[in-house]
C-alpha positions as CSV (number, residue, x, y, z in Angstrom):
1,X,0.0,0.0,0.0
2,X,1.3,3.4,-1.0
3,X,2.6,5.1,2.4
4,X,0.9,8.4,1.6
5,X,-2.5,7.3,0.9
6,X,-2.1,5.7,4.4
7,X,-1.4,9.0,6.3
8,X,-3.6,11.1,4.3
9,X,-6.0,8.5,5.4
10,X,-4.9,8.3,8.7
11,X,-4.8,12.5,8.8
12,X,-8.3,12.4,7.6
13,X,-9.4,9.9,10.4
14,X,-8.4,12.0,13.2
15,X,-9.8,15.2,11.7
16,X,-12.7,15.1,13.9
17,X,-11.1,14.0,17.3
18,X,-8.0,16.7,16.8
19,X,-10.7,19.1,15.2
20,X,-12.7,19.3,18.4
21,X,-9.8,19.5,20.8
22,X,-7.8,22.2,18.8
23,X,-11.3,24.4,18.7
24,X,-11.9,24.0,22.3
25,X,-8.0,25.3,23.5
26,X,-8.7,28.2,20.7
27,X,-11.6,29.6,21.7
28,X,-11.1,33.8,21.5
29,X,-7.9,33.2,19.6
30,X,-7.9,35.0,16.2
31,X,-7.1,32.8,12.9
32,X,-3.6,34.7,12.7
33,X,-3.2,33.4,16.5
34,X,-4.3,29.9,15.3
35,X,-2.4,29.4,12.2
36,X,0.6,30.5,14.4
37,X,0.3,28.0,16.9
38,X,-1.5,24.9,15.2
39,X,0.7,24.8,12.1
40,X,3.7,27.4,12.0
41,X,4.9,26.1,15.6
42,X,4.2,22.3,15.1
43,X,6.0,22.8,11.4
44,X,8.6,24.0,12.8
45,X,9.3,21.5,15.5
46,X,8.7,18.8,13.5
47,X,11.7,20.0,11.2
48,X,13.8,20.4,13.9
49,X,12.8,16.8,15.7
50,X,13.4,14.9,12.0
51,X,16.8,17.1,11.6
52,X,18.5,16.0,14.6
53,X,16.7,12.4,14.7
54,X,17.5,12.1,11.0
55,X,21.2,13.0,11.4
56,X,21.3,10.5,14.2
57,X,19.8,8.2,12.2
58,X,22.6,9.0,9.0
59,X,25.8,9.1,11.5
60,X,25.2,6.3,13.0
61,X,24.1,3.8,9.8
62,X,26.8,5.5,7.8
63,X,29.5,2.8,8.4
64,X,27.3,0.1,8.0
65,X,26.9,-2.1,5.1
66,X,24.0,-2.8,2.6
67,X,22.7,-5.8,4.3
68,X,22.5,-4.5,7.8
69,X,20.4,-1.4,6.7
70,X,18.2,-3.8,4.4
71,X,17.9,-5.7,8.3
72,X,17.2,-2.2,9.7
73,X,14.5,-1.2,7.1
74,X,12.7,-4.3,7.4
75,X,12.4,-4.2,11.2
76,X,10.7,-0.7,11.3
77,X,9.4,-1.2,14.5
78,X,12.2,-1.7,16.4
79,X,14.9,0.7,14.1
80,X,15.0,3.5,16.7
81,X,15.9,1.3,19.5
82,X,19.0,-0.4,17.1
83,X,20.2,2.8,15.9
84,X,20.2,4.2,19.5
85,X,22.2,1.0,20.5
86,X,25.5,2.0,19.4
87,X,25.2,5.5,21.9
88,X,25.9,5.3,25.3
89,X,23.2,4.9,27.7
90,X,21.3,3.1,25.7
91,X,18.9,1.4,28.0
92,X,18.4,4.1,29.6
93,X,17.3,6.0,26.1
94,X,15.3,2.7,25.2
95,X,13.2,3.3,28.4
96,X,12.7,6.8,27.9
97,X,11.1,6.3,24.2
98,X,8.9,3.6,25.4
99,X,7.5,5.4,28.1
100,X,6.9,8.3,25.9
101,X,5.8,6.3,23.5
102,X,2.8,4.9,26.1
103,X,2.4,8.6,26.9
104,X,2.0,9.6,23.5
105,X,-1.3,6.5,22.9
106,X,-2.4,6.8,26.1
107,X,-3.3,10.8,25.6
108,X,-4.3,10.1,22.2
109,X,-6.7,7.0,23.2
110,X,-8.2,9.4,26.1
111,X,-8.8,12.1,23.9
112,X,-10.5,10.5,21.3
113,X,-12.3,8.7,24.1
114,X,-13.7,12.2,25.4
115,X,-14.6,13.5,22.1
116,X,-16.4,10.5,21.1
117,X,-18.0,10.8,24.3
118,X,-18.9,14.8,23.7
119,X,-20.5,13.7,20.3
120,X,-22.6,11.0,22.0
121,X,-23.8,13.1,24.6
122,X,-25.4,16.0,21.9
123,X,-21.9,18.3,22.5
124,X,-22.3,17.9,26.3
125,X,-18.5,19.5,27.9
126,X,-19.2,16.9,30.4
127,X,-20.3,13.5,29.0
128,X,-21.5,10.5,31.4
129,X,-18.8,8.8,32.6
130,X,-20.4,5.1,31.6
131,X,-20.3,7.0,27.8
132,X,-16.2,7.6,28.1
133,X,-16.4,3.8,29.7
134,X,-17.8,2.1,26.4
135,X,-15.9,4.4,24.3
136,X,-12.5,3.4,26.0
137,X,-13.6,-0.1,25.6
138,X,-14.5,-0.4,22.2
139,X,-11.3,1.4,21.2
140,X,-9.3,-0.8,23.3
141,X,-11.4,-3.7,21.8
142,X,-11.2,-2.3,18.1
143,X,-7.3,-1.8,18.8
144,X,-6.6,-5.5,20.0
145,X,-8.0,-7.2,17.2
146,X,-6.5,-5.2,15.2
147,X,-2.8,-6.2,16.7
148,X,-3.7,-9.4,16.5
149,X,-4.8,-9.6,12.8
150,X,-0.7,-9.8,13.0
151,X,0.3,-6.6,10.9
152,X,-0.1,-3.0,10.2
153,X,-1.9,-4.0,7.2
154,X,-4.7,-4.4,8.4
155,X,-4.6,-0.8,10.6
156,X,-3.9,0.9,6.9
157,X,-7.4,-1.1,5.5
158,X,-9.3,-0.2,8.1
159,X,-7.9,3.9,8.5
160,X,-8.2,4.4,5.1
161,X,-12.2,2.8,4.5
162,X,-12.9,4.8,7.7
163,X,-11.7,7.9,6.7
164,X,-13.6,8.0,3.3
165,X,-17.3,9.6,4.4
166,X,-15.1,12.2,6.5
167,X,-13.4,12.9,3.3
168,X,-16.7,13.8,1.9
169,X,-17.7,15.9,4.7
170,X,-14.6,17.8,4.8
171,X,-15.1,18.9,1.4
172,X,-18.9,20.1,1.8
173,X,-17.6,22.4,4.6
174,X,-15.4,24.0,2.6
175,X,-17.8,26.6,1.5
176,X,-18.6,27.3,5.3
177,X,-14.9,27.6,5.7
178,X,-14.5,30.1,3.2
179,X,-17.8,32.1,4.4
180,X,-16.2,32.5,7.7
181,X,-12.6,33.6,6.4
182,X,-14.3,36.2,4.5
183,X,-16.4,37.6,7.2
184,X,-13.3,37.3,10.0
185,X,-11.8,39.8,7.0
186,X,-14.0,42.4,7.1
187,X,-13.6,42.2,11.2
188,X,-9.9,43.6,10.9
């Protein structure tokens, strides 16, 4: 499967989860505010974060011949722990990604677990907590079988048929978009 129909996909997928958060820590911002800090900032960082891990990544693989990468490449999963294997403190560094790592899904899974909760609840701030209860299990459910279905392939299917109708939706709001651009224009 072509890698950026995945993430486009998978970008799509979160759209309304990340949409719903990002409005609710911007309310009273002003777009110029907003663009700043949800895609100048994160732009930035993320430039910054692939430099450095990406020159990591380069010095340390440099020396190393065709059949090791070709090893590397085709454990993905577990490249950032070898590369980071041959710099001291290791462990200690293989410790620290993991436990960000379970930082980074468990936010993510609680999130997603409140919005789908604010949705169910008719926009309700403060959904039932037996609501963010099913919600965490069926994730957790949905997230297990797809593990065990034994690849990522099957995470890719699944993102990208989800993602379709919110493709759609994205698109019909478009013109909304562009009526409120116009009319936070003639604010200034």
């Amino acid at each position: 499967m072509n890698w950026r129909v995945f993430y486009y996909a998978w970008f799509i997928a979160w759209t309304p989860f990340v949409g719903m958060f990002i409005t609710r820590i911007s309310k009273g911002r002003t777009i110029r505010e907003f663009i700043v800090g949800v895609v100048i900032i994160p732009t930035a960082f993320t430039i910054v974060w692939l430099s450095v891990f990406g020159t990591i990544a380069l010095s340390v693989t440099g020396g190393w011949g065709l059949e090791a990468i070709k090893e590397l490449i085709t454990s993905l999963e577990t490249a950032v722990f070898i590369v980071f294997s041959e710099y001291p403190l290791s462990k200690i560094i293989s410790v620290l990604i993991i436990c960000l790592l379970a930082i980074f899904f468990v936010t993510s899974a609680d999130s997603a677990t409140y919005e789908l909760s604010v949705m169910t609840s008719n926009g309700d701030m403060r959904p039932p907590k037996y609501k963010k209860i099913v919600w965490a299990v069926i994730e957790a459910a949905i997230a297990y079988i797809l593990l065990s279905a034994g690849s990522l392939k099957a995470l890719q299917t699944i993102s990208i048929a989800a993602s379709l109708p919110f493709l759609f939706i994205m698109i019909a709001m478009v013109p909304a978009l562009m009526k409120e651009l116009r009319k936070e224009a003639t604010k200034e």
